[in-house]
LUMSELO-507640 format. One line per field, with one value per residue: z, y, x of N, C-alpha, C, CB in turn. Coordinates in steps of 0.05 Angstrom, whole numbers, always signed. Glycine has a CB too. Layout:
# residues N
n_Z <- c(Z_...)
n_Y <- c(Y_...)
n_X <- c(X_...)
ca_Z <- c(Z_...)
ca_Y <- c(Y_...)
ca_X <- c(X_...)
c_Z <- c(Z_...)
c_Y <- c(Y_...)
c_X <- c(X_...)
cb_Z <- c(Z_...)
cb_Y <- c(Y_...)
cb_X <- c(X_...)
END
This chain:
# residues 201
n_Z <- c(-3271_-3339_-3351_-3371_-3426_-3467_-3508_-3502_-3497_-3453_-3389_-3352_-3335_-3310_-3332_-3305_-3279_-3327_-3317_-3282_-3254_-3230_-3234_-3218_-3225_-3282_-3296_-3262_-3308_-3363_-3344_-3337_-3376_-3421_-3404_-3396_-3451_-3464_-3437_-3463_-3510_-3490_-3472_-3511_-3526_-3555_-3532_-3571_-3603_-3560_-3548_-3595_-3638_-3677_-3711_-3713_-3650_-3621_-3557_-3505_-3457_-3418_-3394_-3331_-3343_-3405_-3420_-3473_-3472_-3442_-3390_-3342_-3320_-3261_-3215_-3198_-3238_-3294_-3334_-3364_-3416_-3422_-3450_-3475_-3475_-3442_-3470_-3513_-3571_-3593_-3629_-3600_-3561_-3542_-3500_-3467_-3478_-3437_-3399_-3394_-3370_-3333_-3300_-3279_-3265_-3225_-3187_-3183_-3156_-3116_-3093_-3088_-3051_-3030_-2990_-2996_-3014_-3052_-3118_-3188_-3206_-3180_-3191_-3209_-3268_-3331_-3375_-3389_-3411_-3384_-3338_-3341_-3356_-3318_-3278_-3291_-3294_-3232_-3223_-3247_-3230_-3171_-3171_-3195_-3155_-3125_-3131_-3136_-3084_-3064_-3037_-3071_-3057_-3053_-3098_-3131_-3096_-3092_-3093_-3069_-3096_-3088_-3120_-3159_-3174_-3209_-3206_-3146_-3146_-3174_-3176_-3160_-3203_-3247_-3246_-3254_-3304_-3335_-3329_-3352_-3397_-3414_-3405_-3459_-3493_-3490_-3502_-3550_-3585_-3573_-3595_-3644_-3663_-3649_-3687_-3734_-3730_-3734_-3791_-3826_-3823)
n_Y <- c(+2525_+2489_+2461_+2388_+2377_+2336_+2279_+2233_+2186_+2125_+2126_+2106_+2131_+2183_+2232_+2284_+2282_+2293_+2348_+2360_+2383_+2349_+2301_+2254_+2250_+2260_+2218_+2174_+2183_+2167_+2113_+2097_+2105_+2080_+2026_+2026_+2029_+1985_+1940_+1941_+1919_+1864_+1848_+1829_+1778_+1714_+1656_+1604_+1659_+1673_+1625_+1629_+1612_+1645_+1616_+1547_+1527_+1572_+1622_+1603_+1601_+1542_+1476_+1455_+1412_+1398_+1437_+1467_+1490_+1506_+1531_+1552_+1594_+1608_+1589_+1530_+1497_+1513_+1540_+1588_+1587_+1600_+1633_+1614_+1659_+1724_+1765_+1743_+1739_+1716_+1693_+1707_+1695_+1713_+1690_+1691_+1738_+1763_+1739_+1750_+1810_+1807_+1771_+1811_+1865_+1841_+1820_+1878_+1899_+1871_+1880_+1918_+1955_+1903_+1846_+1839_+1783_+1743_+1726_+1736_+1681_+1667_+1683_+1680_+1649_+1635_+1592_+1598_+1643_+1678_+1671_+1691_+1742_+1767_+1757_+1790_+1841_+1851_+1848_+1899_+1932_+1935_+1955_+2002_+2032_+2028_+2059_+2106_+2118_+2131_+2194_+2253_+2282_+2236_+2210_+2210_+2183_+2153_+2082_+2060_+2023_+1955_+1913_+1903_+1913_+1958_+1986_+1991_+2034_+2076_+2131_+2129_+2141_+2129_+2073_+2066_+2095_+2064_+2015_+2028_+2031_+1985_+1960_+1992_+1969_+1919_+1918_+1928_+1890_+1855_+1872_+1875_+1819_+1802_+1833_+1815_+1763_+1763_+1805_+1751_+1723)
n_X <- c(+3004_+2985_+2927_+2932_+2893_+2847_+2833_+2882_+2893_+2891_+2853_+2883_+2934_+2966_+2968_+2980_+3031_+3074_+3081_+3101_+3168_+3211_+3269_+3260_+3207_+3198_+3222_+3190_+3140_+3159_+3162_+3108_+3083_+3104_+3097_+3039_+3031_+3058_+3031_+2980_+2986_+3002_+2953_+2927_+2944_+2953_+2955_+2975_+3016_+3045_+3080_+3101_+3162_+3213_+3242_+3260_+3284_+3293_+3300_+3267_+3213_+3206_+3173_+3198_+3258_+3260_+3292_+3333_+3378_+3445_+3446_+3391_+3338_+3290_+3246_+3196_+3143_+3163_+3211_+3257_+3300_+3370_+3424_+3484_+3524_+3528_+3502_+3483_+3450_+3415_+3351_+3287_+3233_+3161_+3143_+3192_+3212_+3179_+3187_+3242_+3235_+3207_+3244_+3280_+3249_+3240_+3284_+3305_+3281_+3278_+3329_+3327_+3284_+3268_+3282_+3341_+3350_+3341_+3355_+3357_+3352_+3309_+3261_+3196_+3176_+3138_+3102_+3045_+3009_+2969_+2976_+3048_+3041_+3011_+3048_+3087_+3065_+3054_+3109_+3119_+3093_+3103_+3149_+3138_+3109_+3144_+3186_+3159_+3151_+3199_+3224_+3245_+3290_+3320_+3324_+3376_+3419_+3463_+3487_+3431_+3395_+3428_+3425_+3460_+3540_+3552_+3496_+3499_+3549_+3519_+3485_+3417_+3372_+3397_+3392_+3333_+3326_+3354_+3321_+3270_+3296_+3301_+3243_+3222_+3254_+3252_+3196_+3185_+3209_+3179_+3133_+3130_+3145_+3093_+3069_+3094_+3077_+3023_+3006_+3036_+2989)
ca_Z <- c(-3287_-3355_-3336_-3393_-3439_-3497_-3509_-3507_-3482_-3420_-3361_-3323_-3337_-3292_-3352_-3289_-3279_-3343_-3306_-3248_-3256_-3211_-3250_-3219_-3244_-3310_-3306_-3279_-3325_-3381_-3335_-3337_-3407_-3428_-3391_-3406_-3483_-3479_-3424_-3476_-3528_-3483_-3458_-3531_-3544_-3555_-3529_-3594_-3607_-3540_-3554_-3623_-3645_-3698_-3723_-3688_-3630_-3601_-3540_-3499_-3439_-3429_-3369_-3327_-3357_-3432_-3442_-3494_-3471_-3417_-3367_-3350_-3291_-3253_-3202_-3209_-3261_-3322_-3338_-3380_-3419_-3418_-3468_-3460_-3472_-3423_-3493_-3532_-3594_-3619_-3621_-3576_-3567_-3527_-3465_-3472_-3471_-3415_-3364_-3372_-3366_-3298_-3277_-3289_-3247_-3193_-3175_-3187_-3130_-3081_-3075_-3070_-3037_-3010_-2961_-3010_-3018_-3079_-3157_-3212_-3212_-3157_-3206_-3225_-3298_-3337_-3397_-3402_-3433_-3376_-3305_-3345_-3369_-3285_-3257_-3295_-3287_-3206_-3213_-3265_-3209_-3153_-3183_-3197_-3128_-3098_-3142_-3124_-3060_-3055_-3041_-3096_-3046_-3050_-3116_-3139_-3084_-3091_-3078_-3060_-3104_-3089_-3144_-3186_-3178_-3226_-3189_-3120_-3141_-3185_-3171_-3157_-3220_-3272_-3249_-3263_-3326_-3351_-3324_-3376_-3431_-3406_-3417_-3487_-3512_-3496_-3501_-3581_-3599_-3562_-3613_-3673_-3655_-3647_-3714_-3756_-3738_-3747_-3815_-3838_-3831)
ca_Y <- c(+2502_+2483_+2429_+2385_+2366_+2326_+2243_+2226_+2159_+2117_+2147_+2096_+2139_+2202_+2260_+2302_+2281_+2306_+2375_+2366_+2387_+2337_+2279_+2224_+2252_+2247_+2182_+2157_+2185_+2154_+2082_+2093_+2100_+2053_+2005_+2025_+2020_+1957_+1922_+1947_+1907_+1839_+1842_+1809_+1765_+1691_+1627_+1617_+1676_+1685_+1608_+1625_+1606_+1656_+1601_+1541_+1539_+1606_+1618_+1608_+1587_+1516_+1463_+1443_+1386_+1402_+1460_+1459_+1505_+1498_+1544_+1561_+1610_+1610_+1567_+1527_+1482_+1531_+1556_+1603_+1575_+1621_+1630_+1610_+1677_+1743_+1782_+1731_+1761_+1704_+1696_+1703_+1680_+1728_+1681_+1691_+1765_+1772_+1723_+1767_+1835_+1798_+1769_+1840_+1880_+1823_+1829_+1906_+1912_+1852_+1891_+1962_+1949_+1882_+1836_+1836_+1747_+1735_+1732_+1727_+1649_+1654_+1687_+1645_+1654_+1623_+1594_+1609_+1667_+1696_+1679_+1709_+1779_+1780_+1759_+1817_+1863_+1846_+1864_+1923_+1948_+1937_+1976_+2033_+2041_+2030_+2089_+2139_+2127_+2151_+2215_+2276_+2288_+2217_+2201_+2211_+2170_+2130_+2052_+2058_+1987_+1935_+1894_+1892_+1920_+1983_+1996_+2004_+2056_+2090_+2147_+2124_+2153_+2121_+2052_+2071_+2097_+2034_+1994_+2037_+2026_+1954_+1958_+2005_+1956_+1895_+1919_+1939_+1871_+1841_+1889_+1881_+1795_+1807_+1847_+1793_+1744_+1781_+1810_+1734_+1716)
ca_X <- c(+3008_+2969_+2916_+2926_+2859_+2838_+2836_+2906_+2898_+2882_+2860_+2902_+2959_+2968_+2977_+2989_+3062_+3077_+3080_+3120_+3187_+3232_+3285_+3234_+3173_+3209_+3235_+3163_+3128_+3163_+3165_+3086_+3072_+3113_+3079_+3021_+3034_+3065_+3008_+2958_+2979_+3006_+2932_+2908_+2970_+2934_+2979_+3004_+3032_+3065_+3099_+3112_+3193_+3220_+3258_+3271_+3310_+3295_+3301_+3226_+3190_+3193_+3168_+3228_+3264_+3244_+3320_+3347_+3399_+3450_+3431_+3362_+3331_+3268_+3233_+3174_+3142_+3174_+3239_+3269_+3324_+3383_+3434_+3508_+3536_+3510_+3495_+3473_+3434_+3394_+3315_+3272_+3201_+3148_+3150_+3220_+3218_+3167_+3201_+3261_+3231_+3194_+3267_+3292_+3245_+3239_+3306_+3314_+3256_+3281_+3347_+3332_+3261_+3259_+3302_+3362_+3361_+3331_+3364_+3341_+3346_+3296_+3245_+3173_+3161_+3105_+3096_+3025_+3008_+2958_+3002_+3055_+3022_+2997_+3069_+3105_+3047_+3058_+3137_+3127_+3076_+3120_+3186_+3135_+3098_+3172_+3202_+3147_+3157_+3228_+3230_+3251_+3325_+3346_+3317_+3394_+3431_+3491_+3477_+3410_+3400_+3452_+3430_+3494_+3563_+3539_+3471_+3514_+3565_+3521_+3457_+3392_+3362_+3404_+3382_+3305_+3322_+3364_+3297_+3253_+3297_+3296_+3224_+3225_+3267_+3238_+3173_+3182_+3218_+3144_+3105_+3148_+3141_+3066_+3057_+3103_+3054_+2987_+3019_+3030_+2968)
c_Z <- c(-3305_-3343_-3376_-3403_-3455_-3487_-3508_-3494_-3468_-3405_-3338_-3320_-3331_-3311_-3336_-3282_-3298_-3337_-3290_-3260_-3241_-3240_-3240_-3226_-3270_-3317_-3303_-3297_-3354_-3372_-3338_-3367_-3417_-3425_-3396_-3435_-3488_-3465_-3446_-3491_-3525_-3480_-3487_-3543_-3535_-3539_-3550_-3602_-3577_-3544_-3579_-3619_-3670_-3720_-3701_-3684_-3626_-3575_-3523_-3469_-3438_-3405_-3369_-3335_-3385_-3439_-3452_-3493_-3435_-3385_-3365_-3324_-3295_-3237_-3208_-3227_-3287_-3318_-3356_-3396_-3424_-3441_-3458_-3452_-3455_-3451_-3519_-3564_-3600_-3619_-3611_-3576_-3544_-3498_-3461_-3459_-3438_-3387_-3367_-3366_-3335_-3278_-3268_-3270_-3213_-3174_-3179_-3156_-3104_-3072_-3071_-3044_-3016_-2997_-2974_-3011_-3044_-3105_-3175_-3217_-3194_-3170_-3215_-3253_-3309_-3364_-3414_-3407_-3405_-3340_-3319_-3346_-3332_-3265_-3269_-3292_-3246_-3204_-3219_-3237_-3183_-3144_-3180_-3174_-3108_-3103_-3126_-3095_-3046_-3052_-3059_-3077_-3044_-3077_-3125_-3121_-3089_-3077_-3065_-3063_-3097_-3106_-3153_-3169_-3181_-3207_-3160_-3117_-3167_-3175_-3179_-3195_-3244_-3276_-3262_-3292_-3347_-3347_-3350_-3393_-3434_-3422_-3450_-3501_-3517_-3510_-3540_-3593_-3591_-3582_-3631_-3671_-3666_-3676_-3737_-3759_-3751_-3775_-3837_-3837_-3841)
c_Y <- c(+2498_+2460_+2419_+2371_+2354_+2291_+2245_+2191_+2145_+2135_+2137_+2108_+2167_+2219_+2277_+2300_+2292_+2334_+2375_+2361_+2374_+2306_+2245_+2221_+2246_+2218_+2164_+2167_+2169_+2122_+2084_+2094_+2096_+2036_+2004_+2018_+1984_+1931_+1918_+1924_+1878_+1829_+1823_+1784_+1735_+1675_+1619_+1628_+1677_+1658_+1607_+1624_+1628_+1640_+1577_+1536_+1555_+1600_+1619_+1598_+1555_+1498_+1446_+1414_+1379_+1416_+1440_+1477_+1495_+1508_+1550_+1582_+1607_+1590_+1556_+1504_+1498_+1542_+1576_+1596_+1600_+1610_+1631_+1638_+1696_+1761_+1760_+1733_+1729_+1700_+1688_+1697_+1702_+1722_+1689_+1721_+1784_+1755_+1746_+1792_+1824_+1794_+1797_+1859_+1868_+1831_+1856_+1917_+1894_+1870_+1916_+1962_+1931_+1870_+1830_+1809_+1745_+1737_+1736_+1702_+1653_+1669_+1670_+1658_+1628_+1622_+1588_+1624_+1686_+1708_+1695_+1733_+1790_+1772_+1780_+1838_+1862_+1863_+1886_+1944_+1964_+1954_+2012_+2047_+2043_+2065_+2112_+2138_+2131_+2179_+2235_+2277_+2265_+2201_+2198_+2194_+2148_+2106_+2055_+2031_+1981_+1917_+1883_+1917_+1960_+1992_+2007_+2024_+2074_+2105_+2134_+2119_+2138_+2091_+2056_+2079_+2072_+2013_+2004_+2037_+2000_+1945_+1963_+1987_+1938_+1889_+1921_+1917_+1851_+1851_+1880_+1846_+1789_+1813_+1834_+1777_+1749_+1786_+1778_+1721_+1722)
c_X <- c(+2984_+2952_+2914_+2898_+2861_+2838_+2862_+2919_+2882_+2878_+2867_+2920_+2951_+2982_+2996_+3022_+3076_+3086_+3093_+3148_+3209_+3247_+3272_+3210_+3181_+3209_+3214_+3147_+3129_+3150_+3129_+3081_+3076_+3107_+3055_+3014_+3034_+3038_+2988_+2963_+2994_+2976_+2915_+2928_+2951_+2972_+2997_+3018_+3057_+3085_+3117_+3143_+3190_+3228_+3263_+3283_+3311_+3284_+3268_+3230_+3187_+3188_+3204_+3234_+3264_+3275_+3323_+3375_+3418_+3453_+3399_+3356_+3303_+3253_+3216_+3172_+3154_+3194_+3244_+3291_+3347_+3404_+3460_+3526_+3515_+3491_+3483_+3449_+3409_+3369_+3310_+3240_+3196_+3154_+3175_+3234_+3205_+3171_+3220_+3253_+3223_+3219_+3284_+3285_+3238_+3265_+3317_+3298_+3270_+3306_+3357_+3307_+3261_+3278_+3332_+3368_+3357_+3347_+3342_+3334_+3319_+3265_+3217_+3173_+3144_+3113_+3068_+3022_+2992_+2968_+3021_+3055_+3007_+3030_+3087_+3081_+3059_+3080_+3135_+3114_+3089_+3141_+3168_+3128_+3135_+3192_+3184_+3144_+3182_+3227_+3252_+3284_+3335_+3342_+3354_+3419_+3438_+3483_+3452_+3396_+3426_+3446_+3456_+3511_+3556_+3522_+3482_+3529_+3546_+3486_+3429_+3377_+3367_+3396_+3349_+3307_+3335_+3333_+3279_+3264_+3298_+3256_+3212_+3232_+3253_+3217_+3171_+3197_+3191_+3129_+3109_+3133_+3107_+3066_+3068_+3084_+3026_+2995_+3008_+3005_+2946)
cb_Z <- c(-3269_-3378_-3307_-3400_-3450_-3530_-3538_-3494_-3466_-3404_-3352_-3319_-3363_-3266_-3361_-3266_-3279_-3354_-3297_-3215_-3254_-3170_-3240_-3197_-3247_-3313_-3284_-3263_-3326_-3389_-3296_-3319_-3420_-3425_-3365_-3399_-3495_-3470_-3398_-3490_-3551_-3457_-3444_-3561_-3528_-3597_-3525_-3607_-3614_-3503_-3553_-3645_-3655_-3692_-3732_-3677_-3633_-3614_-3536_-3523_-3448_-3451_-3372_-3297_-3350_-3433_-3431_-3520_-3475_-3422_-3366_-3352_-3286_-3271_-3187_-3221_-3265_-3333_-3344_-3367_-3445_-3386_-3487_-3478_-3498_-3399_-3503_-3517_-3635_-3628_-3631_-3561_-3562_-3534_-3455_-3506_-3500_-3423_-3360_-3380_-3387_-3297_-3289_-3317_-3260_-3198_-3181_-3221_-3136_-3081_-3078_-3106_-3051_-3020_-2941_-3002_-3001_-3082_-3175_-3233_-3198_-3122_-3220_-3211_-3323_-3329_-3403_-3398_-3470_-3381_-3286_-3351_-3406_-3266_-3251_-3330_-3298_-3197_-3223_-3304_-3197_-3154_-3244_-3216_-3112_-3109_-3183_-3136_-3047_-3077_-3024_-3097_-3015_-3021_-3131_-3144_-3070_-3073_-3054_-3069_-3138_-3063_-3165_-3241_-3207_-3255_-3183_-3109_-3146_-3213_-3188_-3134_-3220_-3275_-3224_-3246_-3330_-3329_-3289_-3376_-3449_-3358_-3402_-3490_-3506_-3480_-3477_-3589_-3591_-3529_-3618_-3675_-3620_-3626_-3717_-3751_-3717_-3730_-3807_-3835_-3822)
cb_Y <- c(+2477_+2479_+2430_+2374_+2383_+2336_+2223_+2251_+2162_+2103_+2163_+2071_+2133_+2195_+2283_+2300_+2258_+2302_+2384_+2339_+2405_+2320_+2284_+2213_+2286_+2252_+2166_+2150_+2207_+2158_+2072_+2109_+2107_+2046_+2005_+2041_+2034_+1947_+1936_+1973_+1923_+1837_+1874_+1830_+1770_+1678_+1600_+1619_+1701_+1691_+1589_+1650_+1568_+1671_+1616_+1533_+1540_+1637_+1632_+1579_+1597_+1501_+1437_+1443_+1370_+1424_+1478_+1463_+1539_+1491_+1569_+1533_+1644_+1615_+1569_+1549_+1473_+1553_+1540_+1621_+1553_+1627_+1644_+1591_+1683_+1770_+1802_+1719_+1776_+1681_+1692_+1727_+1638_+1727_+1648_+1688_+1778_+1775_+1681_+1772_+1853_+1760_+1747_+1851_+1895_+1784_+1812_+1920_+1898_+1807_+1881_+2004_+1941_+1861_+1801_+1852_+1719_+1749_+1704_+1734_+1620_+1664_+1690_+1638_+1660_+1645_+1584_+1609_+1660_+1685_+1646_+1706_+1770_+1752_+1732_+1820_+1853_+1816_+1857_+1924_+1928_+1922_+1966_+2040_+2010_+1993_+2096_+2149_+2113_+2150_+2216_+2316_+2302_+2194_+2218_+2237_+2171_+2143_+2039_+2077_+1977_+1921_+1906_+1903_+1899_+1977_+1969_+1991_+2050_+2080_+2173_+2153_+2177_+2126_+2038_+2093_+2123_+2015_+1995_+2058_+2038_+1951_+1969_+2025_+1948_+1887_+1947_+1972_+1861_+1853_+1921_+1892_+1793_+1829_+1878_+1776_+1733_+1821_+1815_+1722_+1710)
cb_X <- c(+3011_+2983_+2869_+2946_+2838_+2865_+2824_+2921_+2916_+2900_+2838_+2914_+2974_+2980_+2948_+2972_+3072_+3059_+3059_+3112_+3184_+3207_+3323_+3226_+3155_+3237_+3261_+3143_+3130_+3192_+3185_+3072_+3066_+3126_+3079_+3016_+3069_+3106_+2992_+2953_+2983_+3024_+2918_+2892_+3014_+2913_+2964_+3009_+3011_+3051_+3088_+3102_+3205_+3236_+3282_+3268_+3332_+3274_+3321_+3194_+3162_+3211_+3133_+3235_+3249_+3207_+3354_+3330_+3385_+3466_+3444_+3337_+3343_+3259_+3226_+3168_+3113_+3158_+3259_+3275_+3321_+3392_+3426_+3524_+3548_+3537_+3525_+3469_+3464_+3399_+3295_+3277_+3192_+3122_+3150_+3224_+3206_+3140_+3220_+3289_+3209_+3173_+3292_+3280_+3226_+3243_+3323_+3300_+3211_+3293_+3363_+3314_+3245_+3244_+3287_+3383_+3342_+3311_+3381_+3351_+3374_+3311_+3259_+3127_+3186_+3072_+3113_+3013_+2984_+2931_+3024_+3056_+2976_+2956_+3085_+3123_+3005_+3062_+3164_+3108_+3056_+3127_+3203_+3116_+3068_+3204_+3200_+3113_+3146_+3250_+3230_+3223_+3331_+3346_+3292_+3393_+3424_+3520_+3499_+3398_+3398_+3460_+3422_+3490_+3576_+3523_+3447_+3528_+3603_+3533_+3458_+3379_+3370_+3432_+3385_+3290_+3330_+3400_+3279_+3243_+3323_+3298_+3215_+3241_+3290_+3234_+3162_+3196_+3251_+3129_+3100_+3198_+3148_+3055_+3065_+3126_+3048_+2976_+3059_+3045_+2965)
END
């Protein structure tokens, strides 16, 4: 095996996977340096930016009692306001984006990992800027120490999550990679968000 060399980064991120030939080294590898990308650049996001509205009325972070929408999820003093439809397209605010990536891998971990009770309603999100950025760091952490400790022969096993419907009849593998485009995604409508504002000013 090549040992790889040069700067290419962090050296929180384990190059060495990169090399190993198995469909979970793959999949973490990506789930790590994705995460790593996108932590990097939550780690300077100020308070205003993470409350910022695109427009308002987008969807955000707000102390319970405050929706403006008619669902909301998350325990706690702060909610999430949720949008009526499951697909709902319309803007989103940072808090917005990083409660759901947190409700996302909370409940991806409680019901492959942990005691299978929990939802997503049962989620804390934050609409400060620095509990936030440490309660999805917590889950993102969680999902990844839980993956690499599956072993390479069941990495591919049928219902291994019971999360959802999907996650139960379908291979191990494909949930982890829907979670990293979960992240990809999110993570690059968080940057894009970020770089409008900086830009305008």
């Amino acid at each position: 095996m090549t040992e790889i060399t040069g700067d290419y980064g962090s050296p929180e991120f384990d190059w060495s996977i990169l090399q190993v030939p198995t469909p979970k080294a793959m999949a973490l590898g990506q789930l790590g340096f994705s995460w790593l990308e996108l932590a990097e650049r939550l780690s300077s996001v100020t308070q205003e930016e993470f409350a910022w509205e695109p427009r308002p009325g987008s969807l955000s972070v707000v102390r319970r009692g405050s929706e403006r929408t008619p669902r909301s999820l998350g325990v706690g003093e702060w909610v999430a306001e949720w949008p009526e439809g499951a697909d709902d397209p319309g803007p989103r605010t940072i808090a917005w984006l990083v409660a759901h990536l947190t409700e996302t891998y909370f409940e991806r971990w409680e019901w492959t990992f942990g005691k299978h009770r929990q939802r997503r309603a049962d989620a804390v999100v934050h609409g400060e800027v620095d509990p936030a950025r440490a309660e999805l760091a917590r889950w993102v952490g969680a999902w990844q120490e839980g993956v690499a400790a599956v072993p390479d022969e069941e990495f591919l096993t049928v219902g291994l999550s019971q999360a959802t419907e999907i996650d139960a009849a379908a291979p191990f593998g494909h949930l982890v990679l829907h979670l990293n485009r979960e992240l990809i995604h999110h993570g690059a409508e968080i940057m894009t968000l970020l770089d409008l504002q900086r830009a305008a000013r």
